[in-house]
mmCIF file of the C-alpha atoms, coordinates in Angstrom:
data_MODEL
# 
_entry.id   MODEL 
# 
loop_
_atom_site.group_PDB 
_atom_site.id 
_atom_site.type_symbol 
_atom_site.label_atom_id 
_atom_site.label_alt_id 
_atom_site.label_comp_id 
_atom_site.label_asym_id 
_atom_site.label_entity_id 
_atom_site.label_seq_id 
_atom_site.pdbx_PDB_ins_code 
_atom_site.Cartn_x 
_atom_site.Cartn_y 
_atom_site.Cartn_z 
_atom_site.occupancy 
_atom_site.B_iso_or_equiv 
_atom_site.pdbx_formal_charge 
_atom_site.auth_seq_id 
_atom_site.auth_comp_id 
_atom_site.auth_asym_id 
_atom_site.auth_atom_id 
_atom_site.pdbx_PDB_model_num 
ATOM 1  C CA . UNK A 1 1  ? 0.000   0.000   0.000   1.00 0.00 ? 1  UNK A CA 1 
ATOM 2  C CA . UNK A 1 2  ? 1.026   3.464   -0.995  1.00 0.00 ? 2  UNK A CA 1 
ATOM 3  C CA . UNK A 1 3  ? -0.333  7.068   0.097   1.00 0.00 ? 3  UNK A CA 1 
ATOM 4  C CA . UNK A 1 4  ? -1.003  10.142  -2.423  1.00 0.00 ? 4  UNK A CA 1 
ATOM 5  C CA . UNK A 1 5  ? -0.040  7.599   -5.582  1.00 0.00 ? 5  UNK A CA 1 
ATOM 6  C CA . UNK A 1 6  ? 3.470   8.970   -6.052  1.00 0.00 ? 6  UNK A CA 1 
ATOM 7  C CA . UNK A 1 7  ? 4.677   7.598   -9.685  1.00 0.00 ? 7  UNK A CA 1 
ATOM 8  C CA . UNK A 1 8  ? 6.988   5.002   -8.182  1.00 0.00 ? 8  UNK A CA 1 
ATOM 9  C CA . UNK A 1 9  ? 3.920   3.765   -6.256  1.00 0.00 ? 9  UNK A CA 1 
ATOM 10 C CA . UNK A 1 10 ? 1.414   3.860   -9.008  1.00 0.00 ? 10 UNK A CA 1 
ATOM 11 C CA . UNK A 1 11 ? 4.693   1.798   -11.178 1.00 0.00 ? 11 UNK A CA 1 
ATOM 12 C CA . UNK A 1 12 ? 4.050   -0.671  -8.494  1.00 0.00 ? 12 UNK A CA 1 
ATOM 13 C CA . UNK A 1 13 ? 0.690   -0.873  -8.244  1.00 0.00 ? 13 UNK A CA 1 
ATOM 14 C CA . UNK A 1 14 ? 0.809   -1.540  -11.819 1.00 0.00 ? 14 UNK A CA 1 
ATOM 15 C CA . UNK A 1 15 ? 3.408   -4.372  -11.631 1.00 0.00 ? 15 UNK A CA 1 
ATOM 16 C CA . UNK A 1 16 ? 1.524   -5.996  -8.610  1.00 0.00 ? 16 UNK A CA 1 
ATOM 17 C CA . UNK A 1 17 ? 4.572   -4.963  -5.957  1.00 0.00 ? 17 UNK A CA 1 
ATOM 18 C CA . UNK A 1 18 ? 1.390   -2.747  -4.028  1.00 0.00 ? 18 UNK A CA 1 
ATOM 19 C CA . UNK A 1 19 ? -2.036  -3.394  -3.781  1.00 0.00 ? 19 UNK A CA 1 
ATOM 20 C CA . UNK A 1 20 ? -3.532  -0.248  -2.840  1.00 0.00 ? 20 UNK A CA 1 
ATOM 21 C CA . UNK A 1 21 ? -2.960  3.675   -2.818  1.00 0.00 ? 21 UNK A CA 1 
ATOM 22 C CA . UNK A 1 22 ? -4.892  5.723   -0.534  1.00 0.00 ? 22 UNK A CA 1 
ATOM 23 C CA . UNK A 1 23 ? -5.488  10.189  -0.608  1.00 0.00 ? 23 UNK A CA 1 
ATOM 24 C CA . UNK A 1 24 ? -4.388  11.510  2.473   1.00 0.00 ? 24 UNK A CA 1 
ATOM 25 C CA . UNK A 1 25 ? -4.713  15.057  1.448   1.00 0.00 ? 25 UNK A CA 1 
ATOM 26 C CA . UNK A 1 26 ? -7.015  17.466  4.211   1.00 0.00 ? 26 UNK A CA 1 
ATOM 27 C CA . UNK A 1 27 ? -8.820  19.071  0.941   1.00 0.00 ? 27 UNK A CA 1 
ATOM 28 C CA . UNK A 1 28 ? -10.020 15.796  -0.589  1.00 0.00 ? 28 UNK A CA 1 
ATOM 29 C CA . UNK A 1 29 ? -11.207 14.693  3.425   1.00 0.00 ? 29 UNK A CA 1 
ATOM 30 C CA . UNK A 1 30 ? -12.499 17.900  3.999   1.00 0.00 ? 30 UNK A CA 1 
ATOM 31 C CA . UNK A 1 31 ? -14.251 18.078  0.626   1.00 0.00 ? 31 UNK A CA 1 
ATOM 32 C CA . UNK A 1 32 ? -15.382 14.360  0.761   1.00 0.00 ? 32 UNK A CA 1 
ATOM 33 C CA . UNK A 1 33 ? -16.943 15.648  4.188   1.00 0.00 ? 33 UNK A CA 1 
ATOM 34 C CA . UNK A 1 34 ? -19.065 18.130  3.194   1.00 0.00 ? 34 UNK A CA 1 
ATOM 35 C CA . UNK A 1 35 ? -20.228 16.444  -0.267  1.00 0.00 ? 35 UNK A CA 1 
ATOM 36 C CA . UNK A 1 36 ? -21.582 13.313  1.463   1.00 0.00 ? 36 UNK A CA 1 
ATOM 37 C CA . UNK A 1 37 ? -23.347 15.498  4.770   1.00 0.00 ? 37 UNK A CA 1 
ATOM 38 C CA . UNK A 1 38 ? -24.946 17.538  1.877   1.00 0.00 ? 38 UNK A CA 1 
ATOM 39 C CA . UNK A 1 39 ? -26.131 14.430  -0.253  1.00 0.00 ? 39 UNK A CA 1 
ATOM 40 C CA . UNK A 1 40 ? -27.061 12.593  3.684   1.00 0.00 ? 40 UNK A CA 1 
ATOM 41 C CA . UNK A 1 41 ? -28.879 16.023  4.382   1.00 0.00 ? 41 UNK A CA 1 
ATOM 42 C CA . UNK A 1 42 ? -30.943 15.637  0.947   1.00 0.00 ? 42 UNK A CA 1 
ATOM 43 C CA . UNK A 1 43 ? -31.570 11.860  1.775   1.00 0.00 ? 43 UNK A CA 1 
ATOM 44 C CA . UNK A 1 44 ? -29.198 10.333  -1.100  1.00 0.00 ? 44 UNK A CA 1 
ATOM 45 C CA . UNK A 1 45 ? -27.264 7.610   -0.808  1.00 0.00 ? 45 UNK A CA 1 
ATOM 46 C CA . UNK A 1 46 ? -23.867 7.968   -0.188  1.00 0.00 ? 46 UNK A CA 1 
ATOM 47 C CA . UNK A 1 47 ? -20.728 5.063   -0.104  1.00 0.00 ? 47 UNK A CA 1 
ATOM 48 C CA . UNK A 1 48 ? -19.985 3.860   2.958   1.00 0.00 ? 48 UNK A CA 1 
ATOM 49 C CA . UNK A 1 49 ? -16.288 4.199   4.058   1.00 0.00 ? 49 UNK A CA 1 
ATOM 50 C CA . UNK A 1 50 ? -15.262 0.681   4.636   1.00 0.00 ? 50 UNK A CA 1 
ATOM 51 C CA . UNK A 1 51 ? -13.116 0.250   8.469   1.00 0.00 ? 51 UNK A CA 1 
ATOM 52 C CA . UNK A 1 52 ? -9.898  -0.752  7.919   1.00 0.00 ? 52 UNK A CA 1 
ATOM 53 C CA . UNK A 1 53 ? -8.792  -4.157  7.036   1.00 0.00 ? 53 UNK A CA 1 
ATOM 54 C CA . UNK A 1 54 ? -7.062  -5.856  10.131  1.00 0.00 ? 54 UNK A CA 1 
ATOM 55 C CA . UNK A 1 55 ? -5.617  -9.290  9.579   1.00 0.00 ? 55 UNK A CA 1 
ATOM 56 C CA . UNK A 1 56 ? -6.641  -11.752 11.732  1.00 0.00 ? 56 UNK A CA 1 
# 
């Protein structure tokens, strides 16, 4: 697993070294935020954010 998708990582991710990027930027968070309370607000749907995956 990566973070932000840096070009090495998304190389690897392409290759099958990583499995996963992930955003960690406060403006996408932030943003995400406010989209899905508006949408909730309005009574759409909105994706669920999925807990983290913790091996057994």
């Amino acid at each position: 697993m990566t973070i932000n998708g840096t070009d090495e990582a998304l190389a690897a991710l392409k290759d099958g070294r990583f499995a996963a990027t992930v955003s960690n930027s406060a403006k996408d968070t932030g943003e995400l935020a406010v989209t899905n309370t508006i949408s909730l607000l309005r009574k759409e749907k909105v994706e669920k954010i999925a807990p983290p995956h913790r091996p057994a």
